[in-house]
N, C-alpha and C positions, 0 to 999 in steps of 0.2 A: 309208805304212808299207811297210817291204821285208817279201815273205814268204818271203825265201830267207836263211837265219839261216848254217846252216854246213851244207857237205857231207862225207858222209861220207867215210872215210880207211880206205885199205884198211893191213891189217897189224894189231898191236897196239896204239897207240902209248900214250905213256905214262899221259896222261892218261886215255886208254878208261875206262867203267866196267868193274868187276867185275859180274858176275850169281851167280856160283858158287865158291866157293874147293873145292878139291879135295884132300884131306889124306893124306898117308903117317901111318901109325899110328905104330911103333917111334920113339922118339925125337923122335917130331913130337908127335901128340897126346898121348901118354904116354912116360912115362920109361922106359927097358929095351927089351929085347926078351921081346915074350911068350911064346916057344915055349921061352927058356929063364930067363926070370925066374917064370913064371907069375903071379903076383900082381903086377900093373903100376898104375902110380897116374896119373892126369893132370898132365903139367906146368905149373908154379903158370901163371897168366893164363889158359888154354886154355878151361874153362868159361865165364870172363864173356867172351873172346871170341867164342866160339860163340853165346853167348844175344846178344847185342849185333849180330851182324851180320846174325843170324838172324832180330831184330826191326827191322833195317833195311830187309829182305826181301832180302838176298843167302840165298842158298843153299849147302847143304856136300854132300858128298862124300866117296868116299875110293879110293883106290886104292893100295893097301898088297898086298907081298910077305905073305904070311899063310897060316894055315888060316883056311878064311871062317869055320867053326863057331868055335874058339874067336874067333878077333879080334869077330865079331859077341858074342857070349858076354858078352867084355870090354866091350865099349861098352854093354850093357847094365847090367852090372855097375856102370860108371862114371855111370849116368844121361846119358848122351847118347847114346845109339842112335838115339833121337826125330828128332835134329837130320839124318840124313845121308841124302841119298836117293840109289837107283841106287849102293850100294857098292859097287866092282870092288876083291873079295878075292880072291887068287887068286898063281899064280907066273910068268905072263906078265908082259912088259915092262910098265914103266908107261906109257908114250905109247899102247899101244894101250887101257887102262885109262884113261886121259883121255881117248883119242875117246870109248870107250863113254858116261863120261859125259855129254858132249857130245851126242851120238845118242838116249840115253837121254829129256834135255831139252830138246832138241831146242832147243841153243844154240848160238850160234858159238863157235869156238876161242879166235877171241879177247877171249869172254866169260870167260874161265875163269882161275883162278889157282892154281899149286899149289904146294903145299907140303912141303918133302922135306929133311932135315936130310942127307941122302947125294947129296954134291958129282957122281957118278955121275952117279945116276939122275935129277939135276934136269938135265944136259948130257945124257942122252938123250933127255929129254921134251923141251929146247930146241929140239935137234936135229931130231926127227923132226917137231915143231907147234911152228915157232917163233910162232906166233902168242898160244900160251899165254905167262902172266908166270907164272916160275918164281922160287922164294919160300925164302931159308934161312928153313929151322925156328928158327933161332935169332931169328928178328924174327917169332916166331908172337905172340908176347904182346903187341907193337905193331900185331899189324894193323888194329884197328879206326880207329886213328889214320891211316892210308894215307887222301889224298883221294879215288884210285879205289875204295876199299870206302866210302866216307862220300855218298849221293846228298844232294844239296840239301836234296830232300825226303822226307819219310818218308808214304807214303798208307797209308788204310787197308787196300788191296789190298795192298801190299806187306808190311804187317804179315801177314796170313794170307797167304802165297806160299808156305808152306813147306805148307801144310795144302793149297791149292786144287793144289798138284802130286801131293802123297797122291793127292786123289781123281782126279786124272785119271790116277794110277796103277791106280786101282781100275777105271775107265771100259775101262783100256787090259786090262785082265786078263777083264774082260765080253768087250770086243771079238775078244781069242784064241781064246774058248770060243766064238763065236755062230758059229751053222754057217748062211749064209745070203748072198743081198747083203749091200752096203754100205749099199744105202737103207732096208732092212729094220732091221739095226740101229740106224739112226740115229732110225728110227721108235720104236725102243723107249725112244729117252732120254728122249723129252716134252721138246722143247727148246724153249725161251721166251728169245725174242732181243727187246728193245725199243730202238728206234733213235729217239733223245730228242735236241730241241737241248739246248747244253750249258751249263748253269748255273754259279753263281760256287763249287758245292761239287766241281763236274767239275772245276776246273782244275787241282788240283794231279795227280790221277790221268792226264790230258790231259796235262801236260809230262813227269810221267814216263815213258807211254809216245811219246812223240817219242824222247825221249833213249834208252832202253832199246831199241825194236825195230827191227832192220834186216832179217832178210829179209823180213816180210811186210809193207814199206815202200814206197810207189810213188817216194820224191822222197830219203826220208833229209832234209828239214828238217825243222830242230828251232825252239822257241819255247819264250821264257818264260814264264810265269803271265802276267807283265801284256801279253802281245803277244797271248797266249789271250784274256784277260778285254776288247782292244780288236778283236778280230776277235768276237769273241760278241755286244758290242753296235753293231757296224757295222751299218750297213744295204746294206751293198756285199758284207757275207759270211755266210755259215752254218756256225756249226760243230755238229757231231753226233756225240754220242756213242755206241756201243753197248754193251750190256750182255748179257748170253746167263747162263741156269742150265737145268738138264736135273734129271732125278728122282735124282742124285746130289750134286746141291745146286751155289753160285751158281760162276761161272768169275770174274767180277767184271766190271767196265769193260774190254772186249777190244778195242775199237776207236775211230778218231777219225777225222773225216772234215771236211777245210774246203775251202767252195767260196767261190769270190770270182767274183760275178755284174754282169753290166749286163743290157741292154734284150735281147741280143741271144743272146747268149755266156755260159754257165755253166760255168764253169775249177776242176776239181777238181787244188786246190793241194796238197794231200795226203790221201792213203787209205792205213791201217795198220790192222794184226791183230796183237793178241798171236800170239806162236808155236804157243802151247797151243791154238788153234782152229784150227791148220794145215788138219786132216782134216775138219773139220766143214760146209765150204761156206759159211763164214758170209761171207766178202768176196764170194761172186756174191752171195750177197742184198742185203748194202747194197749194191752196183750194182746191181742191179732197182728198188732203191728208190730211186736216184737218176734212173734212168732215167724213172721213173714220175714225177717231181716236175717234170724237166724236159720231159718231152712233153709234161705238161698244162699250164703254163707257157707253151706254146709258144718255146721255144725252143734252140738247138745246146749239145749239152753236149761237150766238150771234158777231158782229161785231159793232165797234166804226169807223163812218169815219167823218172826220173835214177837209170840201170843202176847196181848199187853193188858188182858181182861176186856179191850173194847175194840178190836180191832177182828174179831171175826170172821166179818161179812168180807174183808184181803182174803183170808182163807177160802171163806167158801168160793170167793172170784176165781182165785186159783184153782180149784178143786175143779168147778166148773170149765174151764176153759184147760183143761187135759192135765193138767199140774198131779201127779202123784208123789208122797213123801217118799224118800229113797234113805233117808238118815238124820242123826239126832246128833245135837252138841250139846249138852246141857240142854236151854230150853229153846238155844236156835235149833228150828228144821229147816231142813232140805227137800226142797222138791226138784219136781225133774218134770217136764215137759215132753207131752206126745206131738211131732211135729208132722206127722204121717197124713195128717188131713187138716188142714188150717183152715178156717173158712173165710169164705170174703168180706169184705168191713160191709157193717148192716146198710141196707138203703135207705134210713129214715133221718141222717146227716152228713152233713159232704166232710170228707176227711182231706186234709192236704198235710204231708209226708215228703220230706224229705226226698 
């Protein structure tokens, strides 16, 4: 079985998924202009697009010329306020309004798509990120039919994506007010990470994150369910899921990790974090707990990482937690693991392991 499926592609390209569509209000999501129609209606298709991609776990956005009180006002008004997270209302450019978004969820650029019926301002958001797919308003009511907003799969993390980013909005608004260390904080969430092999109902949540996450990606391979479900019953592999909730309720499936072993050599062929756990430290702990598995094992643990322009902060993890490059293949490297001192999993969340 090959476990080098496809590498990632720097740019946008066409086929990319979506994560977030990002909308112009005036003429995009409703008809008029607000500041001088007042009373604005939504344009026909716009709501079951909204609910439909929102249940596919893409996410919305906006970033519309406005006053933010009324334009918020009106999305309220209209019953879809719910749907749009990190609104950037306001009279600045919209490119800089798309980063925010971006920054906001801490997604790539060219995760993002927007949408803007003003021939303008979709050529200055091209312009300035051409990395974003910029979108006439006039094909709003068709986008759920785009194969880049359509994933394979639909899991049941992705159906709540919209609600588990709420709360790490709420997480993020704790974290501004708390006057203190970082480890202090992190102590207050009660964070409960269980790092489980992966069963046949992990699979489809497991390819989604392959396909969906690239910076906190060591390799950027990707796999199908059934290339998952024959590395789970290999006896040559281990694949592990992770899972994390805090006193703010669950994060969902954040992680995936497959090693492919002999007598000797234990080769981690890919280690991914959802985005949303950036700050949380949770990638050194499943390396501790790799680390842990293969010392007592007796034997070399080894890691594969393959630079993707955004995925760094894998490196520097690895670097961090003993990992030195030992060799090169093209632009795969090789590290190798000091397992001479492991340290023990931090005390500011409860780990449950296997």
């Amino acid at each position: 079985m090959s476990s080098e499926v496809e590498r990632p592609r720097s740019g946008a390209p066409a086929g990319k998924m979506i994560k977030c569509v990002v909308w112009d209000l005036d003429h995009t999501v409703w008809d008029g202009v607000l500041l001088e129609d007042g009373e604005v209606r939504l344009r026909p298709g716009i709501a079951d697009v909204l609910r439909v991609l929102d249940e596919r776990g893409i996410l919305h956005s906006v970033a519309s010329r406005n006053d933010p009180d009324a334009a918020l006002a009106a999305l309220r008004r209209l019953g879809v306020a719910e749907y749009f997270l990190h609104p950037q209302i306001g009279w600045g450019a919209k490119s800089t309004s798309v980063r925010a978004v971006a920054d906001a969820l801490n997604i790539g650029l060219d995760s993002l798509a927007f949408v803007d019926d003003d021939d303008f301002e979709r050529a200055e958001v091209g312009h300035a990120l051409p990395e974003v797919r910029c979108i006439d308003a006039a094909e709003a009511a068709t986008l759920a039919e785009r194969p880049e907003l359509t994933p394979a799969v639909v899991t049941a993390d992705a159906r709540q994506r919209r609600d588990l980013y709420r709360a790490d909005l709420v997480r993020q608004q704790v974290e501004s007010r708390f006057d203190g260390p970082t480890e202090e904080f992190l102590a207050t969430l009660r964070m409960h990470l269980t790092i489980a092999e992966a069963g046949p109902d992990d699979l489809l949540r497991a390819e989604e994150l392959t396909v969906r996450t690239h910076q906190l990606n060591t390799t950027g391979y990707t796999y199908s369910m059934a290339q998952l479900d024959a590395f789970r019953t290999s006896p040559r592999h281990r694949l592990y899921v992770a899972r994390l909730s805090d006193r703010y309720g669950p994060y969902g499936t954040i992680g995936l990790t497959l090693i492919e072993q002999d007598s000797r050599v234990w080769t981690i062929k890919l280690l991914l974090m959802s985005c949303r756990v950036m700050s949380r430290g949770v990638g050194g702990v499943v390396i501790t707990f790799l680390r842990r598995l293969a010392r007592d094992a007796g034997v070399r643990l080894v890691a594969e990482f393959v630079p993707n322009g955004r995925n760094r902060m894998m490196h520097v993890t690895y670097r961090m937690n003993r990992f030195r490059e030992i060799g090169r293949d093209g632009d795969r490297v090789r590290l190798e693991c000091d397992l001479t001192d492991v340290p023990p999993l931090p005390g500011h969340l409860r780990v449950e392991t296997p």
